[in-house]
N, C-alpha and C positions, 0 to 999 in steps of 0.2 A: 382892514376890512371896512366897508363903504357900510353896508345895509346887511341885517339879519333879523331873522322874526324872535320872536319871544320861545320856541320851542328852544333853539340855542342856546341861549341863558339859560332856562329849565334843566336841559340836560346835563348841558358844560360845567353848570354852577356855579359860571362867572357873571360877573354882575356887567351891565351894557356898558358900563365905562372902562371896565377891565378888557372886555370883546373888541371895544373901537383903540386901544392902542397894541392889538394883536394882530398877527399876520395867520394864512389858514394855516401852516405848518405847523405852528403853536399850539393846536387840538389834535396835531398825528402824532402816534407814535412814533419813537425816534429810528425806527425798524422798517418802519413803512415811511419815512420822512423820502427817503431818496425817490420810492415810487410815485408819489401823489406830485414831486415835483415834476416830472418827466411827463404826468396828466395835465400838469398847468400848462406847460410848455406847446403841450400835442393840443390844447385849445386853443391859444396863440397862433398853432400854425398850421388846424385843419380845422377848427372851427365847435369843433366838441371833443369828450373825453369820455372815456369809465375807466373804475381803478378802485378795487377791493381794496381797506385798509383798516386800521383799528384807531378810533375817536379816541382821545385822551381828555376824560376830566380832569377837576380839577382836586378830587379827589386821587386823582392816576388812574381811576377804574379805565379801561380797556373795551372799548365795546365792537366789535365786527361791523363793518357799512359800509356799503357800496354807492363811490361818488362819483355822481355825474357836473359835467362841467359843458357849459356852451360857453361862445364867445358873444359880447355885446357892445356895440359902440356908444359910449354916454359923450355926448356935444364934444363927438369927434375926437373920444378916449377912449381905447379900446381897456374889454374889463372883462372878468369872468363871473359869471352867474353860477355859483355851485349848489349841489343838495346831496345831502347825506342822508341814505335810507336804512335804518338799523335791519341787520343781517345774521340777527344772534341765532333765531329759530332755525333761520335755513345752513348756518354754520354747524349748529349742533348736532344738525340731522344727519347733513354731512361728514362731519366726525364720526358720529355712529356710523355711519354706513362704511365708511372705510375702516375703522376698525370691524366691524363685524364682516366685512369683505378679507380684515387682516389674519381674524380670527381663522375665517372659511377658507382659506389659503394656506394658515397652517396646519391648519386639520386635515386638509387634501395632502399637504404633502407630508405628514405625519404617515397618513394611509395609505400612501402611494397613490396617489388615487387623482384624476382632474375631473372639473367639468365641463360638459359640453351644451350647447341650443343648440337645435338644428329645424331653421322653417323647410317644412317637406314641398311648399308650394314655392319658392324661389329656389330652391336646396342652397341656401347661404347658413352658414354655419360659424356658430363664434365659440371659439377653447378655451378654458383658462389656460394660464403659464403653464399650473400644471400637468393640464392636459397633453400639452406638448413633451413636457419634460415623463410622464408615460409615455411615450408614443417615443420615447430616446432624442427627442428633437429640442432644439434651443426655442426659445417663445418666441416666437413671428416667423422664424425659418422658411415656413413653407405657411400658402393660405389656408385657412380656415376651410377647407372645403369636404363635402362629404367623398367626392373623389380623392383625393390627396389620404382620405382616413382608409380608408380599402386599398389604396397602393401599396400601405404600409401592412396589412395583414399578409402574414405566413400565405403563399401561391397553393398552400394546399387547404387553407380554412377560406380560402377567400368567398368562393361560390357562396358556400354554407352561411358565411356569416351573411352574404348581401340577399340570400334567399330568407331569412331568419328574420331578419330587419324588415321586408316587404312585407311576411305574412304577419309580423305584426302593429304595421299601418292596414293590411287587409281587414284583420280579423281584430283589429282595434282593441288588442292585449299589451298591456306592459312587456317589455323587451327584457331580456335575461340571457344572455349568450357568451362563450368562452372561448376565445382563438388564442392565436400564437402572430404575434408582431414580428418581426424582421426590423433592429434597427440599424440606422445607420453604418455600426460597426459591423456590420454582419450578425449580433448574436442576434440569439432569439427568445421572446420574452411573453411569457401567459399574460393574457387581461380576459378583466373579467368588465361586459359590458353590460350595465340598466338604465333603463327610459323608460319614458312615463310620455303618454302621447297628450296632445293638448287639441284642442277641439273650439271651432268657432261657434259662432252664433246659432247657426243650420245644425251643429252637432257633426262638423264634417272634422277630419283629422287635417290639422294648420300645424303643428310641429310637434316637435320630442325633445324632453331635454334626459340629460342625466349625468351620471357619473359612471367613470373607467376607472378599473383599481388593476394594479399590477398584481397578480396573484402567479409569480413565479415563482418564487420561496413554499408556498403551499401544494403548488401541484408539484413540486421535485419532491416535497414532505410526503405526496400523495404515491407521486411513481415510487419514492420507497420503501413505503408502508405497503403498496400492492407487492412489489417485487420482493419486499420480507415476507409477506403470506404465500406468495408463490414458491420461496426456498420454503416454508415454513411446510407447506403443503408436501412439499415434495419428499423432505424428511418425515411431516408426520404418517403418508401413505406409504414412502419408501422401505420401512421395517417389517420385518414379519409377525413382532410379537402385536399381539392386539393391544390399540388404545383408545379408553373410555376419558368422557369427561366428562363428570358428573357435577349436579345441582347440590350444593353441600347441605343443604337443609331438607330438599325432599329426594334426593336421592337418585332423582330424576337423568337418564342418559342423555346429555343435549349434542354432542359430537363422537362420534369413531371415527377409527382410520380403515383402509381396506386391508391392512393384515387382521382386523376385527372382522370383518366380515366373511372372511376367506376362514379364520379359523371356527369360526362360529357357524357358518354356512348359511347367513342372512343376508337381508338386505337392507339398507341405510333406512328403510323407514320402519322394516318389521325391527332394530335396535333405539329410535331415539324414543325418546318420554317414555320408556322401558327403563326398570331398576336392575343392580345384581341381580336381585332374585331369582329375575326371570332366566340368566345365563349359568345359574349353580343349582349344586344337587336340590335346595329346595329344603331340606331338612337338617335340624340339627346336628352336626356343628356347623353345616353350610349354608343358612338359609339370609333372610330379612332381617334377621335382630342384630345376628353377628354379623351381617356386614355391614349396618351401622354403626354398631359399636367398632369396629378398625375404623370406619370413615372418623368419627370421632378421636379414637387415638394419632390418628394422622392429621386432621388440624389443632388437637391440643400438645401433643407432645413430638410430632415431626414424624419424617417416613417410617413404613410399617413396610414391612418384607414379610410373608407367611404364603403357605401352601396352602392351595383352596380346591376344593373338588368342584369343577366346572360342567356345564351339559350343553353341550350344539345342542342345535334347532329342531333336529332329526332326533335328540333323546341322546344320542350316546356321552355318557361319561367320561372326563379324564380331568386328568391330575395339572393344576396349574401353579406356577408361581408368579405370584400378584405384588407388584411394588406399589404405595397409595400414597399418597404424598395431596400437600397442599398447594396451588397456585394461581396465582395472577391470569387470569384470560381475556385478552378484552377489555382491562382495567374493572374485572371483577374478580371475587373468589371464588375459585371452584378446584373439585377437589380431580386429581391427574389417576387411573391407574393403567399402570402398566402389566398384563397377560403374557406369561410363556407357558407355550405348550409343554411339558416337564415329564410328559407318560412316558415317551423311550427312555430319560432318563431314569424317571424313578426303577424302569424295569432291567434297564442294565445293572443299578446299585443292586436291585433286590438279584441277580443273576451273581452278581460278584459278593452278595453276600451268601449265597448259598456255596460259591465256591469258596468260597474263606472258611465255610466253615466245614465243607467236605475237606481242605486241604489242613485245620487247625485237628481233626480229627485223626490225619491220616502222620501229622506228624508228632500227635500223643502216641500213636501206637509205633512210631520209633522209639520218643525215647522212650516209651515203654520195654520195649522190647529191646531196646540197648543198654537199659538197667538191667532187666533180667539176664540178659547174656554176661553182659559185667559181675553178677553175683555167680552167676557160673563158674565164670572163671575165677573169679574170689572163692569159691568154694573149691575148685582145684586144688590152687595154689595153697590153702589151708593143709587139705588132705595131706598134700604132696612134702609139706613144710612136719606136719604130725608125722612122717616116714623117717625125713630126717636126722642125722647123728649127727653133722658136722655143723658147728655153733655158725660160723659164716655162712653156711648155706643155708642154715636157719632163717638168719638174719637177713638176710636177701630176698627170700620166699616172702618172709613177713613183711619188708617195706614195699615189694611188687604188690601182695596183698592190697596194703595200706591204701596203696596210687592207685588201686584197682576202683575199689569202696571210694575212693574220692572224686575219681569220676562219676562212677554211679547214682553217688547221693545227689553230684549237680542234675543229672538225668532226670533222678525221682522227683525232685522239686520242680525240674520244668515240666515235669510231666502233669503236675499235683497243683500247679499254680493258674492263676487266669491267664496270662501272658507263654506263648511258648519263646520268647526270641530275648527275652531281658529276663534277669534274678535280683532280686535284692539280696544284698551284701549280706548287712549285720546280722542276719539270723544266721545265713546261710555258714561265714565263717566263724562264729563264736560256735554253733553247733561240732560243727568240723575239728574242731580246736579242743574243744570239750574231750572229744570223743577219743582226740592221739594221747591226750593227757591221762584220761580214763584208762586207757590200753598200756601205759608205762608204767602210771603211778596210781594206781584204783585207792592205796591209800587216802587222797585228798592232801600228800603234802605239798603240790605242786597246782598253783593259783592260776587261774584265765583270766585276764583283763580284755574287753573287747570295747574297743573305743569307734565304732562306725557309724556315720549316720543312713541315713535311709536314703542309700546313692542304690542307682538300677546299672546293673552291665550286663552286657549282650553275653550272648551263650557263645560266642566266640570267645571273647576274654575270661567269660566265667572258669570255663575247664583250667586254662593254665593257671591262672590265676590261684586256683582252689590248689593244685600240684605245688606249686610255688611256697603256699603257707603249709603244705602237710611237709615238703621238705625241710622247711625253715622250722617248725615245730617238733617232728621227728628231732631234727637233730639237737634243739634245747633238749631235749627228753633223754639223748643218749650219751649229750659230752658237758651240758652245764651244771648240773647239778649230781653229787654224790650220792649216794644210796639211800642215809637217812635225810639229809640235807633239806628243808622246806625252801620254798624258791617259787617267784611269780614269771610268769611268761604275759607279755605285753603286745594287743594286735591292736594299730591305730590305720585309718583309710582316711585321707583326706583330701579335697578337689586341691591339684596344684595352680592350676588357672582354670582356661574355659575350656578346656579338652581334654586333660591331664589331671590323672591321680598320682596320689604318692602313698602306698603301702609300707607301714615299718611296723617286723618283729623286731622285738627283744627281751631279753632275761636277764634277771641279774644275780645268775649266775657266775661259777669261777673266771668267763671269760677266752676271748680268744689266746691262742699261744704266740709269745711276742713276734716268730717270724712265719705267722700265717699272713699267706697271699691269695687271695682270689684266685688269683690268674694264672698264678701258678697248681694250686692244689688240680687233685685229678683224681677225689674221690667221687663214686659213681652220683650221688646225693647232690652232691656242689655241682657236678657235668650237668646232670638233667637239670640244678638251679639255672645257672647259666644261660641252658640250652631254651628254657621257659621265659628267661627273662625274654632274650634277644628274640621269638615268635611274638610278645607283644609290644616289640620294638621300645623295649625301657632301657634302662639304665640301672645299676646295682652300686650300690655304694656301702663299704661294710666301715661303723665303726667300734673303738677300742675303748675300755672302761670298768665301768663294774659291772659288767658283766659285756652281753654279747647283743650289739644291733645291726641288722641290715635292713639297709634302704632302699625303695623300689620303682621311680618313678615310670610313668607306662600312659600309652592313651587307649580308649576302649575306641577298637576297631569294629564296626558290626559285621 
């Protein structure tokens, strides 16, 4: 370098003897060295230069400047005059503004979203990238124009939207408007467009700028949240039972459906900001209190189901069944009930209970009267038996007797009990037991065990059943035991599984005779056993021992 002022040194921090054995690339940095040379050069061979680079002291600090260069002839030596203008402010600013344009950029496309200017008096228009890339287009693709932006709108928002846009430059309103794009690929995509108009000197409207958001993800969120209210509605109107929804703190009606109205015979305005109260009897136990109190057990301990006496609009009365439950509406709480009309049922129940109980009436006085008839005939057969001389024919009278009274006592019991169609066992057969015991051995030297628990059987199984143990006791009474002989008789009942009992007498008495056979014998006691087992479809099983058991397995058929 030939000549430099004293700023140089100042800045450089080289001293002027260090400056005159330096060349200019010696102050650039080594990053901008290749540029400033290609500057020197383009002086040399057009006569001036410019060329942004970064000054290098001598400290290495790095400072931003923009250097100009002319050409000069010194006694017919061509030379170059340079000067270097610090460029830190205008570099900084710079900086900022592209990062804060980098920022604005990712924020746009964070939001889906571009922006646009648009001068109304040229109509030239500038987009950002993003703008494009809403509009489905690459950045530069197509120009910036406000024609090219309405090409792109859906053929059926188009009108709408460029009518929308005028009236307001007309009426010199902020712009707020919603169409449907068409892009390139054929789909089709919601925006949502605002502007803000900008105004000269005169106050007259010079352009608009603003921003486009893609809002297609919200209006499909939107058409399905409509078209869930639209099933929603369709269900909640679609049912016949009435539905209230209620303000969980005052109580307040704020929605029905039209089976509410139809049952209740109002209309949507004579039911809302209306309470229960106003749709029930109004008095204790159907009034205001108590149907707070349910709304209350329904949001703290969950649905409440109860029968409510109800009143239409016109006064009449009936019977309803109310389900109240808590829920979500709306992203609030509020409480749900559900209305059934219940009057024809309650009045068929009360119809079939009064035939239950003309018909529980009508079949006491059978077995009423099939006891009595049965003591009749026991009373017969008595007479008939006190006529008697021949010991067998005695003996025959008397166990027809027996079977007679054994049917009848089950009659008298169902006659006498709450139930006509089931008996309980244990009383029934330890009484029974008792009584053949009584009739053989009145002494008391012959013992009852009666092991049953508290099993119910139908008046079908009961009869044979009771037959069953008067034969199987009879005959302990006439072949186990000898005259003075003390001896116990054993009656145990117990579930075999889930449908099946299993019935066993025995005594231990002398026992069976070693070649007694069931299946064989064909005495008339053993025939009718048999004949009882096999009506409820059991099974007989006899064993051998000290004394005498048979086993009775059976299901209670109703």
């Amino acid at each position: 370098m030939l000549r430099w002022n004293r700023n140089l040194e100042r800045i450089s921090g080289y001293s002027a003897e260090e400056i005159g054995g330096m060349g200019p690339l010696d102050l650039i940095a080594p990053e901008d060295a290749a540029a400033v040379s290609r500057a020197i050069a383009q002086v040399f061979e057009q006569g001036e230069s410019r060329v942004e680079a970064r000054f290098l002291t001598r400290d290495a600090t790095q400072i931003p400047c923009l250097f100009t260069g002319t050409r000069l002839d010194l006694d017919g030596h061509l030379a170059v005059a340079g000067m270097g203008t610090d460029i830190s402010q205008r570099k900084a600013v710079e900086d900022a503004y592209r990062a804060s344009k980098e920022r604005m950029s990712q924020a746009l496309r964070a939001a889906n979203a571009g922006a646009w200017e648009w001068n109304i008096r040229t109509n030239r228009a500038v987009w950002s990238d993003e703008n494009y890339l809403v509009l489905g287009l690459e950045p530069g693709q197509v120009a910036s124009k406000y024609e090219n932006w309405l090409r792109m709108i859906h053929p059926e928002d188009r009108d709408a939207a460029e009518q929308l846009v005028a009236e307001a430059v007309e009426h010199r309103t902020d712009l707020d408007i919603s169409f449907r794009v068409v892009w390139p690929d054929g789909s089709v995509h919601w925006i949502n467009d605002r502007g803000k108009l900008v105004y000269d000197e005169s106050g007259e409207p010079l352009g608009m700028y603003g921003i486009q958001l893609d809002i297609t993800d919200r209006k499909l969120a939107e058409m399905a949240v409509a078209e869930g209210e639209r099933s929603y509605r369709e269900i909640f109107n679609g049912t016949k039972d009435a539905i209230f929804i209620h303000d969980p703190d005052t109580g307040a009606i704020e929605d029905v459906n039209q089976g509410m109205l139809d049952m209740f015979g109002c209309s949507r305005e004579e039911a809302l900001g209306h309470t229960a109260d106003d749709f029930s009897l109004g008095s204790a136990p159907y009034d205001k209190q108590a149907a707070f109190e349910k709304v209350r057990s329904a949001l703290g301990e969950g649905p409440q189901t109860f029968e409510w006496m109800s009143r239409r609009t016109n006064g009449e009365l009936f019977w309803s069944e109310v389900v109240l439950k808590s829920a979500r509406i709306g992203g609030r709480p509020r409480v749900l009930a559900v209305v059934r009309d219940v009057s024809a049922r309650r009045e068929a129940e009360q119809q079939l209970r009064i035939s239950l109980q003309e018909k529980e009436i009508l079949l006491r006085e059978v077995h009423h009267r099939v006891k009595n008839n049965l003591q009749v005939i026991s009373s017969l057969l008595d007479l008939q038996a006190g006529t008697a001389r021949n010991p067998e024919v005695l003996e025959v009278l008397r166990d027809s007797r027996q079977r007679v009274m054994t049917m009848a006592s089950i009659h008298e019991r169902l006659y006498g009990s709450g139930g006509l169609s089931a008996l309980v066992l244990n009383g029934y057969l330890e009484e029974l037991a008792q009584a053949i015991v009584q009739a053989h051995r009145p002494d008391g030297t012959i013992a009852v065990r009666v092991d049953i628990p508290a099993i119910s059987l139908s008046a079908n199984a009961a009869v044979p059943l009771g037959l069953i143990v008067n034969e199987l006791v009879s005959n302990c009474m006439k072949h186990a035991f000898g005259r003075d002989q003390r001896g116990r008789v054993r009656i145990v009942v117990r579930p075999a599984d889930e449908d099946r009992l299993t019935l066993l007498v025995e005594d231990d008495g002398r026992g069976l005779p070693g070649d007694f056979d069931i299946g064989r014998v064909g005495s008339l006691g053993l025939t009718i056993l048999k004949v009882l087992v096999k009506q409820l479809g059991g099974t007989l099983e006899v064993q051998r021992g000290a004394g005498a058991s048979f086993r009775i397995a059976f299901a209670d058929r109703p």
